[in-house]
py3Dmol code that shows the C-alpha trace and the ligand (Angstrom):
import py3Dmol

protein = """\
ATOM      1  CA  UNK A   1     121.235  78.032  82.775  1.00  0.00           C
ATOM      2  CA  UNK A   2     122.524  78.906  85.858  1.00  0.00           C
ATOM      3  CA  UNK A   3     120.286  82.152  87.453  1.00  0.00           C
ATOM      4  CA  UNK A   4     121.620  83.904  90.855  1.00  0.00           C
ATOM      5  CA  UNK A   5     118.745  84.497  93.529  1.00  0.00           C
ATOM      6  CA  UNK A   6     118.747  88.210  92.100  1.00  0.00           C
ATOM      7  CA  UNK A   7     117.960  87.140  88.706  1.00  0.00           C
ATOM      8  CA  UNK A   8     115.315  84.766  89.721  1.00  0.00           C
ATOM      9  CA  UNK A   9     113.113  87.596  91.221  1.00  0.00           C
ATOM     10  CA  UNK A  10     113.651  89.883  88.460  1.00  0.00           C
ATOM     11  CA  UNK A  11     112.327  87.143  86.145  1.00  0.00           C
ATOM     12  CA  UNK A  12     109.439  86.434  88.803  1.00  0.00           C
ATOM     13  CA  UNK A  13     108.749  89.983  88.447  1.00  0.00           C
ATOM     14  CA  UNK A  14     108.657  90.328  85.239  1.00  0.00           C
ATOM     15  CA  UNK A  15     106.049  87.064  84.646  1.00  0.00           C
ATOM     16  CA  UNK A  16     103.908  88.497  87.301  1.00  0.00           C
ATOM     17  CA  UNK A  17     103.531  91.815  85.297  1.00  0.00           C
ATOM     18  CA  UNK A  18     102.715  90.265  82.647  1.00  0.00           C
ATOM     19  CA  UNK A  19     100.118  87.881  84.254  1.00  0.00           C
ATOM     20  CA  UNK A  20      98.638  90.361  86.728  1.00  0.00           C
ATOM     21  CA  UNK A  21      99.062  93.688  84.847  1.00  0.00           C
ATOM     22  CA  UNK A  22     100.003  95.535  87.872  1.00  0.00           C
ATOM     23  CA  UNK A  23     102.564  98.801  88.059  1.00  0.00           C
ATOM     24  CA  UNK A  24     105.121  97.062  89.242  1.00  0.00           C
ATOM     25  CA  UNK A  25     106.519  93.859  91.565  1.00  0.00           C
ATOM     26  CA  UNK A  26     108.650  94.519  94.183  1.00  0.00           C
ATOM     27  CA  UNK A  27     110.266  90.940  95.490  1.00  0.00           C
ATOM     28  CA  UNK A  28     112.703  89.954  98.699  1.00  0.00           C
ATOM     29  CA  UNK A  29     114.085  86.532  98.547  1.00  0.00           C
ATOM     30  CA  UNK A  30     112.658  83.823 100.890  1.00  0.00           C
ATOM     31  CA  UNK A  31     109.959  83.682 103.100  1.00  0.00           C
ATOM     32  CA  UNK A  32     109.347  86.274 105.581  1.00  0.00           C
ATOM     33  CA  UNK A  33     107.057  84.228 108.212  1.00  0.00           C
ATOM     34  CA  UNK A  34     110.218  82.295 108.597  1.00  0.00           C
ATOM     35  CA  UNK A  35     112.854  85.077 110.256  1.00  0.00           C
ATOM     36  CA  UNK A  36     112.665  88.324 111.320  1.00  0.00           C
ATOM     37  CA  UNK A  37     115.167  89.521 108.778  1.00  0.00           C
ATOM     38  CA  UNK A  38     113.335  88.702 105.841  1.00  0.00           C
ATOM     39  CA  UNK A  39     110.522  90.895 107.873  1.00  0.00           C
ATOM     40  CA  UNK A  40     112.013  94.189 107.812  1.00  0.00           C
ATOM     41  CA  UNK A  41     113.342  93.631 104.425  1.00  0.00           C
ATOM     42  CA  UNK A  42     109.772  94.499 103.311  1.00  0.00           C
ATOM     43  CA  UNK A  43     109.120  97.095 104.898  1.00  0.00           C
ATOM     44  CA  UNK A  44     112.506  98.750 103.956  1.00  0.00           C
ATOM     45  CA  UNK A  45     111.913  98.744 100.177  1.00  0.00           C
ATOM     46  CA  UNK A  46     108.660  99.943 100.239  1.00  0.00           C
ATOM     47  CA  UNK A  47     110.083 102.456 101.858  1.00  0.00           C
ATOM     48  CA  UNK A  48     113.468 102.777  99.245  1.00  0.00           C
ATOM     49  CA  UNK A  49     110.817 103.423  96.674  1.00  0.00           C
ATOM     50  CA  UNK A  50     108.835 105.770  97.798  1.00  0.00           C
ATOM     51  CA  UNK A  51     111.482 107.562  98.899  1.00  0.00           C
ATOM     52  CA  UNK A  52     112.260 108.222  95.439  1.00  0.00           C
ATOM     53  CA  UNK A  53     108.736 108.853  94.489  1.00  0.00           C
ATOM     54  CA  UNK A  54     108.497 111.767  96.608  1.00  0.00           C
ATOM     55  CA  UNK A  55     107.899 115.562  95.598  1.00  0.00           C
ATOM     56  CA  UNK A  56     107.187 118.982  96.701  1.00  0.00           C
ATOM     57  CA  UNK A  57     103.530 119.036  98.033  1.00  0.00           C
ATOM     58  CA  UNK A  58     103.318 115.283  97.792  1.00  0.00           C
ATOM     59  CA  UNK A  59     100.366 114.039  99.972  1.00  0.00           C
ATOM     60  CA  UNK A  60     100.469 109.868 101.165  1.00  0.00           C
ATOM     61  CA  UNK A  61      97.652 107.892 102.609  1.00  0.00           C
ATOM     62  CA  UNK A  62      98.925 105.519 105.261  1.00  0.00           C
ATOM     63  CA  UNK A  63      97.189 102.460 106.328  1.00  0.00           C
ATOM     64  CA  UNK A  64      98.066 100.751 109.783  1.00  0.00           C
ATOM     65  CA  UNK A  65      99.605  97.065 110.591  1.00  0.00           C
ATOM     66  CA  UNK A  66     103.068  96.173 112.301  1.00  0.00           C
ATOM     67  CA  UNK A  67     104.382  95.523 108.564  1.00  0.00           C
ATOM     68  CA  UNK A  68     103.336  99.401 107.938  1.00  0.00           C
ATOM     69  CA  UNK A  69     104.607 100.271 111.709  1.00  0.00           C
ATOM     70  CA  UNK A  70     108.365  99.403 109.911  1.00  0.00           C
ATOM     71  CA  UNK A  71     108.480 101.978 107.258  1.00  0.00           C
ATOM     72  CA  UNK A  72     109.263 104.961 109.352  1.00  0.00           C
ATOM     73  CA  UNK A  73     112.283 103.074 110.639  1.00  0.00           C
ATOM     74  CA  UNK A  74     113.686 103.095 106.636  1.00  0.00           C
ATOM     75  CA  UNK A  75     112.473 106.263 105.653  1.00  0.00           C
ATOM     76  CA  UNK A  76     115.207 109.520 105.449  1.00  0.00           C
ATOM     77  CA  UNK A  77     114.686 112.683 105.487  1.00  0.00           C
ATOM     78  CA  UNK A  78     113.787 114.755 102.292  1.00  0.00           C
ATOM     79  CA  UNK A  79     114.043 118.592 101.179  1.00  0.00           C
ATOM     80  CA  UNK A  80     110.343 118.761  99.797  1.00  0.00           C
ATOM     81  CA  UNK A  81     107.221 119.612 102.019  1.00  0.00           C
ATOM     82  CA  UNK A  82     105.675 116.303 102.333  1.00  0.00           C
ATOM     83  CA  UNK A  83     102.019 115.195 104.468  1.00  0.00           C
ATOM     84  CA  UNK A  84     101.594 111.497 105.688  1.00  0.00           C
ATOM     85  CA  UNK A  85      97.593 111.478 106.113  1.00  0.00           C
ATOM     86  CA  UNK A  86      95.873 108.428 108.443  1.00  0.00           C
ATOM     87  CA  UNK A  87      94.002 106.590 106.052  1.00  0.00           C
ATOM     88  CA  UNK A  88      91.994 104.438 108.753  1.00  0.00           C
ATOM     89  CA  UNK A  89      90.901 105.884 112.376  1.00  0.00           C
ATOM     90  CA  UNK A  90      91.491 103.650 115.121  1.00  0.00           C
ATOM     91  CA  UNK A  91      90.316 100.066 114.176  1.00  0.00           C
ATOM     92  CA  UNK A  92      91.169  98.470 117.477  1.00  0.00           C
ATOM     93  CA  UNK A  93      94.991  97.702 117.053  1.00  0.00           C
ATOM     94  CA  UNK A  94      97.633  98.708 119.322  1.00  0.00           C
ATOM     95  CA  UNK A  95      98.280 101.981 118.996  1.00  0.00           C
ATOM     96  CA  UNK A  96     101.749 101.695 117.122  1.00  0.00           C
ATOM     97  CA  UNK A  97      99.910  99.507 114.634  1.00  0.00           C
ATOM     98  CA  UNK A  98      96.964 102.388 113.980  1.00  0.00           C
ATOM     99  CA  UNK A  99      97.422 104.497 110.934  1.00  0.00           C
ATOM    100  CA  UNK A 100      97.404 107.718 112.890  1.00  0.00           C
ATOM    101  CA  UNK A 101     101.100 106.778 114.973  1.00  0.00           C
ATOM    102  CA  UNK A 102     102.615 105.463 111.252  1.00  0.00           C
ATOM    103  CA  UNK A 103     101.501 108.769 109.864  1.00  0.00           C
ATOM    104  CA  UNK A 104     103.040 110.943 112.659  1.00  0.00           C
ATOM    105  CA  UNK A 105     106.325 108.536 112.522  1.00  0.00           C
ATOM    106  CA  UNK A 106     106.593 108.653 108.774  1.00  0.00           C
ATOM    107  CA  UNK A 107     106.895 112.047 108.846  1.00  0.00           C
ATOM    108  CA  UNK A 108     109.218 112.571 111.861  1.00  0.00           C
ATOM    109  CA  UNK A 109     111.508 110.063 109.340  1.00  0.00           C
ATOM    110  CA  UNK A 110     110.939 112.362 106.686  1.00  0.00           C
ATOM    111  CA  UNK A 111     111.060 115.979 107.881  1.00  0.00           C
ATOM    112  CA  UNK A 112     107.291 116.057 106.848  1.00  0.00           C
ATOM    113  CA  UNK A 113     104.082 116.768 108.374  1.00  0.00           C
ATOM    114  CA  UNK A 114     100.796 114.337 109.345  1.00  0.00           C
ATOM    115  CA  UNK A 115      97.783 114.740 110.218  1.00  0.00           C
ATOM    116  CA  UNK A 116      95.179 113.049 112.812  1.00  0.00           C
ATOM    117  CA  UNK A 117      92.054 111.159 112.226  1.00  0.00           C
ATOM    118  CA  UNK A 118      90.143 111.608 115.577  1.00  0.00           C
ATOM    119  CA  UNK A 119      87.870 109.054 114.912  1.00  0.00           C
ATOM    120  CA  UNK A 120      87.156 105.249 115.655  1.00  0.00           C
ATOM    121  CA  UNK A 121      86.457 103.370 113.215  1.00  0.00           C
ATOM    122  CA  UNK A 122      84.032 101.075 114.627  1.00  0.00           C
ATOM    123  CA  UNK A 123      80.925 103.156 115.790  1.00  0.00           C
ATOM    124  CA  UNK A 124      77.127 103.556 115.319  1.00  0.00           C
ATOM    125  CA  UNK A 125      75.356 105.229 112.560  1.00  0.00           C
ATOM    126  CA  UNK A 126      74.555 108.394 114.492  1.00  0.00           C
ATOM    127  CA  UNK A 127      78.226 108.462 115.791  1.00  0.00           C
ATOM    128  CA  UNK A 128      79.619 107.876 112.709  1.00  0.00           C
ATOM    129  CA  UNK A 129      77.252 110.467 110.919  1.00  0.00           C
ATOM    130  CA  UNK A 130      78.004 113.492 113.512  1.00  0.00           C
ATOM    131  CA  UNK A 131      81.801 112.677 113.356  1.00  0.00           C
ATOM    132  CA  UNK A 132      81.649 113.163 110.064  1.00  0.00           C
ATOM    133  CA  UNK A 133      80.781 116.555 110.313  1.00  0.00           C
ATOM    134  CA  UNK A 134      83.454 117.317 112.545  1.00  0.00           C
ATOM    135  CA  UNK A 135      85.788 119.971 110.483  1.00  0.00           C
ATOM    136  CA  UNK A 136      88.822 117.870 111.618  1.00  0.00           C
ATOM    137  CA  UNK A 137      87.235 114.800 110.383  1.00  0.00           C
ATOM    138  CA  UNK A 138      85.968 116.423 107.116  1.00  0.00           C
ATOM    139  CA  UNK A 139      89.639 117.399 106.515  1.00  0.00           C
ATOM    140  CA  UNK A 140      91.244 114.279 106.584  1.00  0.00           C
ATOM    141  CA  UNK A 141      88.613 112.973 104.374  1.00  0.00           C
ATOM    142  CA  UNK A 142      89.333 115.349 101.726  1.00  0.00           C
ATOM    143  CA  UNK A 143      93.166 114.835 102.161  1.00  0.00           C
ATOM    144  CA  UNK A 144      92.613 111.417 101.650  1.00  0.00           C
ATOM    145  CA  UNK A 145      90.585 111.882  98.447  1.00  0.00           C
ATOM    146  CA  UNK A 146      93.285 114.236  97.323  1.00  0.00           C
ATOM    147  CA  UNK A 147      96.634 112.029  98.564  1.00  0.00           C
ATOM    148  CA  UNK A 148      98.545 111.619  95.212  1.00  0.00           C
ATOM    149  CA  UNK A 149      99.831 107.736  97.241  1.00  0.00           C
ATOM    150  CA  UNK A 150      98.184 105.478  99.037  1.00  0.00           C
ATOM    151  CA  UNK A 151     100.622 103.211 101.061  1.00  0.00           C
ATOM    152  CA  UNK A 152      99.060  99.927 103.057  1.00  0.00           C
ATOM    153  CA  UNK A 153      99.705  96.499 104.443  1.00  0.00           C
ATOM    154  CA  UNK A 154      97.278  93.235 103.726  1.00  0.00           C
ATOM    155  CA  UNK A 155      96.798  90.548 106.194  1.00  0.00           C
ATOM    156  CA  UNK A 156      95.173  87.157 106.673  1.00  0.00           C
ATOM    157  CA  UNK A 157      91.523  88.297 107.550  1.00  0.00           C
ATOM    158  CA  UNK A 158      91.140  85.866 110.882  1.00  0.00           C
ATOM    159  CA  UNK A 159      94.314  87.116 112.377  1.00  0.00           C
ATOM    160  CA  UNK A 160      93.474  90.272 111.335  1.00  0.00           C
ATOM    161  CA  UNK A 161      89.770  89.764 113.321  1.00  0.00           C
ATOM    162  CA  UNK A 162      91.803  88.655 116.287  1.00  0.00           C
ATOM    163  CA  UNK A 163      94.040  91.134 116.470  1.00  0.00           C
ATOM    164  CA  UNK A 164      91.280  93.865 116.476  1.00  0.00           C
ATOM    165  CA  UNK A 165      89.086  91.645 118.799  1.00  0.00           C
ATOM    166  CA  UNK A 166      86.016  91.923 116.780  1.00  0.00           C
ATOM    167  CA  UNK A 167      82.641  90.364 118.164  1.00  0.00           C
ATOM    168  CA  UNK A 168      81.498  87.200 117.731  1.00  0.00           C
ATOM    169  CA  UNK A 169      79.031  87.633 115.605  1.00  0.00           C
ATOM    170  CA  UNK A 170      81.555  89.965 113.191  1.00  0.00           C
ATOM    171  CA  UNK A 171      83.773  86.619 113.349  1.00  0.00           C
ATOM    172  CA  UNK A 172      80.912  84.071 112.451  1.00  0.00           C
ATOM    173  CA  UNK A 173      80.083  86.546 109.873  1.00  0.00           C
ATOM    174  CA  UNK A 174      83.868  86.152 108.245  1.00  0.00           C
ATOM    175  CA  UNK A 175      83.507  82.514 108.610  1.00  0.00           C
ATOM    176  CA  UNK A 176      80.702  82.392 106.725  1.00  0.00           C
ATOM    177  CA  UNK A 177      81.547  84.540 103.703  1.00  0.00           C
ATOM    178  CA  UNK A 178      84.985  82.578 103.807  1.00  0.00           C
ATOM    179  CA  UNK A 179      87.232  85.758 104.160  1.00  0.00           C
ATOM    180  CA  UNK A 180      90.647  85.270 103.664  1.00  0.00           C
ATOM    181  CA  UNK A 181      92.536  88.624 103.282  1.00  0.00           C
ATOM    182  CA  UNK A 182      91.910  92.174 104.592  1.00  0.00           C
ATOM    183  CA  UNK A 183      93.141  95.268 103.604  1.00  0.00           C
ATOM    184  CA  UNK A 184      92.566  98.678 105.211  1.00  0.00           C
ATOM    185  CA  UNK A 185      89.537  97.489 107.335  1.00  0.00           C
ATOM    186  CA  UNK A 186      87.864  95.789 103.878  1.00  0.00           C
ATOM    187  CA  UNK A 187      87.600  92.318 104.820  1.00  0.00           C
ATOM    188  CA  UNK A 188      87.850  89.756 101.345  1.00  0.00           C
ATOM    189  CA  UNK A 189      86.944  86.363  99.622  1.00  0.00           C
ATOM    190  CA  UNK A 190      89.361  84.307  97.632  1.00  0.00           C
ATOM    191  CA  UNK A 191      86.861  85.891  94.679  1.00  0.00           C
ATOM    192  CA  UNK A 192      88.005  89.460  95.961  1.00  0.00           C
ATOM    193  CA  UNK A 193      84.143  90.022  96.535  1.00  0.00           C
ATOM    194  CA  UNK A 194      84.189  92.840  99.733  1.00  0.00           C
ATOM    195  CA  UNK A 195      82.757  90.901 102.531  1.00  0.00           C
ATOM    196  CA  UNK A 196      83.001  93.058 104.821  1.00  0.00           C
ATOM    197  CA  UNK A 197      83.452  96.711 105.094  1.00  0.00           C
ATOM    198  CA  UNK A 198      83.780  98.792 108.651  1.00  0.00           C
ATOM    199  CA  UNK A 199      81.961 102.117 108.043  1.00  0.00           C
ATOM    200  CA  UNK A 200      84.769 104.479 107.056  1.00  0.00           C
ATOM    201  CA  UNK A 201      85.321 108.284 107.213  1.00  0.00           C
ATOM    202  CA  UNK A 202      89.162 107.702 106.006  1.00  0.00           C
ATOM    203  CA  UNK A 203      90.069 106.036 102.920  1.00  0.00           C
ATOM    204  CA  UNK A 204      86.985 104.876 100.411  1.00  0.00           C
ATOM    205  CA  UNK A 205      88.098 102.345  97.749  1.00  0.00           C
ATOM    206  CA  UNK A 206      87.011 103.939  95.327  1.00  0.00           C
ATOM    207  CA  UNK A 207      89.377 106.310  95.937  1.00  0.00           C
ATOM    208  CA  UNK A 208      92.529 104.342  94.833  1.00  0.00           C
ATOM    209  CA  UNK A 209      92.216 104.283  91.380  1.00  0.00           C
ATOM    210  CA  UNK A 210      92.850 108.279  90.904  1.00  0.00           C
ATOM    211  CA  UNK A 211      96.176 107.773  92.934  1.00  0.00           C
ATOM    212  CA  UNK A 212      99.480 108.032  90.867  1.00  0.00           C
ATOM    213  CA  UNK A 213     100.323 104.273  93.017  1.00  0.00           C
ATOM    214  CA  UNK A 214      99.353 102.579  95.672  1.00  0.00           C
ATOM    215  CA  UNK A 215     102.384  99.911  97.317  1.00  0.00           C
ATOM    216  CA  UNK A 216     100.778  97.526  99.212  1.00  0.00           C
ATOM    217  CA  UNK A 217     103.317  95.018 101.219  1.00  0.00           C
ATOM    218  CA  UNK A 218     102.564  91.434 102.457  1.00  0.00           C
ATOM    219  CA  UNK A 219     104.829  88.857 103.169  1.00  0.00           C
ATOM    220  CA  UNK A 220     105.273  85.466 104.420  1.00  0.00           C
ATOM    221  CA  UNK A 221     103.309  82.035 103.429  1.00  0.00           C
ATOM    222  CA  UNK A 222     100.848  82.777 105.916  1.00  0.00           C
ATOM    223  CA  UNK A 223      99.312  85.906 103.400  1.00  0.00           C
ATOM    224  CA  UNK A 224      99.357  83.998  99.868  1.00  0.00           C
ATOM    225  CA  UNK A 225      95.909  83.232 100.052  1.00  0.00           C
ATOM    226  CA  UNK A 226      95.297  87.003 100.975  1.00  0.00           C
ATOM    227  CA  UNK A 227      97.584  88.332  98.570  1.00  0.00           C
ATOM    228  CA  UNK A 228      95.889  85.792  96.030  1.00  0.00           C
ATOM    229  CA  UNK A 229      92.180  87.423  96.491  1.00  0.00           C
ATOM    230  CA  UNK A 230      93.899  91.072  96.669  1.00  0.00           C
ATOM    231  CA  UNK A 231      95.163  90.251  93.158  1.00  0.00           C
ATOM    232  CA  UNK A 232      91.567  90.223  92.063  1.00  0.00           C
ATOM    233  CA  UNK A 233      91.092  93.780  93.661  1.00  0.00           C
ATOM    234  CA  UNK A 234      94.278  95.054  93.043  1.00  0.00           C
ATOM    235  CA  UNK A 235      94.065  98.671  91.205  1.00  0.00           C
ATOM    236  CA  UNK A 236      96.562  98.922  88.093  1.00  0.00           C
ATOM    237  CA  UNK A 237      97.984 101.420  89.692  1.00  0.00           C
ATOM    238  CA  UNK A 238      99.222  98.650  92.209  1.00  0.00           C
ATOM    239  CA  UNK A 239     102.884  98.514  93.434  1.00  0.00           C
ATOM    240  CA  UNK A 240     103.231  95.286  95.439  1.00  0.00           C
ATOM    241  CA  UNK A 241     106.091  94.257  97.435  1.00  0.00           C
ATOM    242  CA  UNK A 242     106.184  90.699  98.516  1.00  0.00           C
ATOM    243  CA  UNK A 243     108.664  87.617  99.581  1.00  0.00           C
ATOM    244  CA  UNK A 244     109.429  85.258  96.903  1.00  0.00           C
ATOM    245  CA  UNK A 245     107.401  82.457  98.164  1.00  0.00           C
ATOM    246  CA  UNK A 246     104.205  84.587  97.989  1.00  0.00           C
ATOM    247  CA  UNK A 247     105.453  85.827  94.380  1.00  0.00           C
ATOM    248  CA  UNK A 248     105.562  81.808  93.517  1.00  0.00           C
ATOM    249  CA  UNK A 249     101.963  81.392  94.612  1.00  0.00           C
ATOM    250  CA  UNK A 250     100.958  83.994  92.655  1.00  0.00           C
ATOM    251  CA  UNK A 251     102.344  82.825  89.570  1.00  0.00           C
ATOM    252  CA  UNK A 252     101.145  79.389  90.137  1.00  0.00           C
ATOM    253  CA  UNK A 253      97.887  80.340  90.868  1.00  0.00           C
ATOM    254  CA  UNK A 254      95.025  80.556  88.390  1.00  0.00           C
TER     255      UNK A 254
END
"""
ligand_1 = """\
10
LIG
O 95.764 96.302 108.405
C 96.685 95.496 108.568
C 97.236 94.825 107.408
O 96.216 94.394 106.580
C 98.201 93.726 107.744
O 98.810 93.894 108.981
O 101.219 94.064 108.511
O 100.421 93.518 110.773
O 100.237 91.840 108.962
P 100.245 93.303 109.318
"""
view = py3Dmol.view(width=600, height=400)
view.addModel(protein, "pdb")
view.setStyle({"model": 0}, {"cartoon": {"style": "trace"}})
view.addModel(ligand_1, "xyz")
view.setStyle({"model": 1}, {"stick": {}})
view.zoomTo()
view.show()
């Protein structure tokens, strides 16, 4: 029978729930490595959902990326007091890409507040444990423990690595555990074993599964293998918005 474009993703959907046993499957036609269209379409209905999903005293995680960076451009704004919380520090990306300038954006879109994460990412044990005293820091932690959403992007771990122009011995590292996806600073294998985590004051994994959702966005060819180890991670609470070529993968894949 004959099935329109629409239909086909709604049925794609609907397998991969079933398969994958996720919250839901959010799916835009095509792939998105292949125009720039298709590239904001993502973005865009993350952003259409949780826009719906928001409520008075609502608190949302943000994770950084330049598929993340997009949201605030599709967000509106809303009548209920909301806070967009950094769920990183600074992990070495251009600032628009850190989760700290999505946070503030997302809630100039939204008539809501953020907070800052004055910390990097990256630094030393004794660094990292006097930071985390900070009062400042300690707050964001907690916010982030509390945050009722968690909202993120997941890339392909090597051009993730490059991006943040890790050392060579971080990038011999990936090579050797075969990382192939990375998702708020955890780097993956196709297994979805962690191998490799920066030292983090934000966001702790553990921390997703008490969050009513998390939407995590990925598109283009480039991420199935990423978004295929993520499935392996992926808390139930898990709302993931992808193209329709990654959604394929995903279905095909064992
Ligand atoms: O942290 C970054 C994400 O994992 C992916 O970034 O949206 O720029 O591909 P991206």
């Amino acid at each position: 029978p004959f099935m329109t474009t629409l239909d086909r993703r709604m049925d794609l959907a609907r397998k991969l729930k079933e398969k994958y046993k996720l919250q839901d499957f959010f799916i835009i036609r095509g792939d998105a490595d292949e125009n720039l269209e298709l590239q904001q379409a993502l973005p865009k209905l993350m952003a259409e959902e949780l826009q719906k999903m928001l409520f008075e005293g609502a608190i949302v995680s943000v994770a950084g990326g330049s598929t993340m960076a997009n949201v605030g451009n599709h967000l509106k704004p809303v009548e209920e007091h909301v806070l967009f919380v950094p769920a990183r520090g600074g992990l070495g990306e251009e600032i628009i890409n850190q989760a700290n300038s999505i946070a503030s954006r997302l809630a100039t879109a939204t008539g809501g507040e953020h907070k800052v994460l004055y910390a990097p990412d990256s630094v030393g044990e004794n660094v990292f444990e006097s930071l985390k005293s900070e009062p400042s820091v300690m707050e964001v932690a907690e916010l982030n423990k509390q945050s009722h959403y968690v909202i993120h992007g997941i890339g392909e771990a090597f051009m993730m690595a490059h991006r943040r122009n890790v050392s060579s011995e971080t990038l011999l590292e990936l090579e050797e555990k075969e990382a192939v996806g990375e998702a708020f600073g955890y780097y993956f294998n196709a297994d979805g074993d962690i191998v490799r985590k920066v030292r983090t004051i934000g966001l702790q994994l553990e921390d997703l599964e008490t969050k009513r959702a998390i939407l995590a966005v990925a598109g283009g060819s480039s991420k199935k293998e990423a978004v295929g180890a993520y499935m392996k991670i992926a808390p139930k609470n898990t709302m993931l918005f992808i193209d329709e070529t990654i959604a394929q993968f995903l279905l095909d894949s064992k």
